[in-house]
N, C-alpha and C positions, 0 to 999 in steps of 0.2 A: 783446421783440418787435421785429420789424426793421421799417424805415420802409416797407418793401413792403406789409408786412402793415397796418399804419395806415393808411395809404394805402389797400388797398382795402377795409378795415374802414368805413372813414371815406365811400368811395364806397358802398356796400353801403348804409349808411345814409342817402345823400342819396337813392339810387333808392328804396329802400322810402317814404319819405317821399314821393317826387313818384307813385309811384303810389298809396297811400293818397288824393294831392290828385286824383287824377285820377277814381277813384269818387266821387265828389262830384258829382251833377249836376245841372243846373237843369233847370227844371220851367215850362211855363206858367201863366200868371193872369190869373185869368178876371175878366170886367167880372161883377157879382151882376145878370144880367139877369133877365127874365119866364124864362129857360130853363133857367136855374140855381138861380131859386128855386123853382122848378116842381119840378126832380126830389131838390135837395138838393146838398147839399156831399159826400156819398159817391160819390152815382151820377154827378157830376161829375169826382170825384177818377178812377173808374172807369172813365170816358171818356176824360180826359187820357192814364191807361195804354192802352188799348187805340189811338187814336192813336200814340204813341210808340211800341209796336208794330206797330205798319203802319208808320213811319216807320222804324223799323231794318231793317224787311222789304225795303222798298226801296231805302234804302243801298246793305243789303247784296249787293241783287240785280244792283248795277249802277247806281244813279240817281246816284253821284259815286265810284264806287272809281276809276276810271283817273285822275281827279285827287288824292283821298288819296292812293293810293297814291305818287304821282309826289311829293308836297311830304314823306311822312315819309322816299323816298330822300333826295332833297336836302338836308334837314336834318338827315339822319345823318351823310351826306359832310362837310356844310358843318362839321355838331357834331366830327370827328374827326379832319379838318383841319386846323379850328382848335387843339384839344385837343394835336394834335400838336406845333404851332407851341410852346404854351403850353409843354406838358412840355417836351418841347429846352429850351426857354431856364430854365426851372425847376432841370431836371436837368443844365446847363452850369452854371449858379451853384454847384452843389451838388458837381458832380465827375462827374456820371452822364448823360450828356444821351442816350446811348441806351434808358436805360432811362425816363427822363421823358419820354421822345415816348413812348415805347410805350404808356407809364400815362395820359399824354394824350390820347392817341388812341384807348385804350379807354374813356375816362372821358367825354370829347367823343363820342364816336359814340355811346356809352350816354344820354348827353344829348340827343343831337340826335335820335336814334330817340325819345325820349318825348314830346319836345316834340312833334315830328310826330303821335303818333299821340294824345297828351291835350291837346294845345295849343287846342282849341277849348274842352275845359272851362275852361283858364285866360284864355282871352280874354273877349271881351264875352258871350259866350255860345257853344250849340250852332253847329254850320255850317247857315252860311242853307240850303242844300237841307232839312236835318232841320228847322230851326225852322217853316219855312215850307210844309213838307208839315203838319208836326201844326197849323199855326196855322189851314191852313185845312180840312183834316179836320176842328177843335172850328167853325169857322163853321158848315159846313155841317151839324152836329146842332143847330146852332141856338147856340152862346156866340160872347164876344166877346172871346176873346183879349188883352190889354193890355200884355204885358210876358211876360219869362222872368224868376226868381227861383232 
């Protein structure tokens, strides 16, 4: 097998893995008020969803796309840029530096595009627009929101 092939064997396997971490998502949690003991831990859990669906809705509608969109450009640029920088000097060590910027810059921009578009899963949480529409959608049927989990 040639180091090409390793090499993107090897990247193949860091993207599957960082998408797998990117379905991963947190969830609000709820204070156990009069509102919550009232209907049950089901028909709360059912609320939470149907919130978070009104919050995707408007996302998606336009409530933060022109700035998504603008940060997962940037850190694809920034991710492939960089990468490039990386491979060159990888692949000058090695004998190859045009091909190690290439595979850097595929590799980096492959990175920088995910990060952009799962990087709120990996951060402290959802993007405040999403958190802060379901947090106060669950107020307003009556819970008391406490945290994302």
């Amino acid at each position: 097998m040639s180091d090409s092939m390793a090499t993107m064997r090897t990247a193949s396997a860091l993207l599957l893995l960082v998408l797998l971490g990117g379905c991963a998502s947190r969830r609000p949690v709820l204070y156990p008020n009069e509102q919550w003991k009232r209907v049950g831990a089901a028909a709360a859990d059912r609320d939470i969803e149907d919130c978070m669906r009104l919050a995707d809705q408007f996302v998606s509608s336009g409530g933060q796309t022109a700035q998504t969109g603008q940060t997962v450009a940037t850190n694809t640029a920034v991710g492939a840029g960089s990468g490039a920088a990386i491979g060159a000097v990888g692949g000058a060590i090695t004998g190859s530096a045009g091909q190690g910027a290439a595979i850097g810059a595929a590799t980096g921009g492959t990175a920088g595009l995910l990060s952009g578009i799962f990087g709120a899963a990996h951060s402290s949480g959802p993007a405040p627009v999403y958190s802060n529409f379901v947090d106060r959608c669950l107020r307003e049927r009556g819970y008391e929101p406490i945290g994302w989990q």
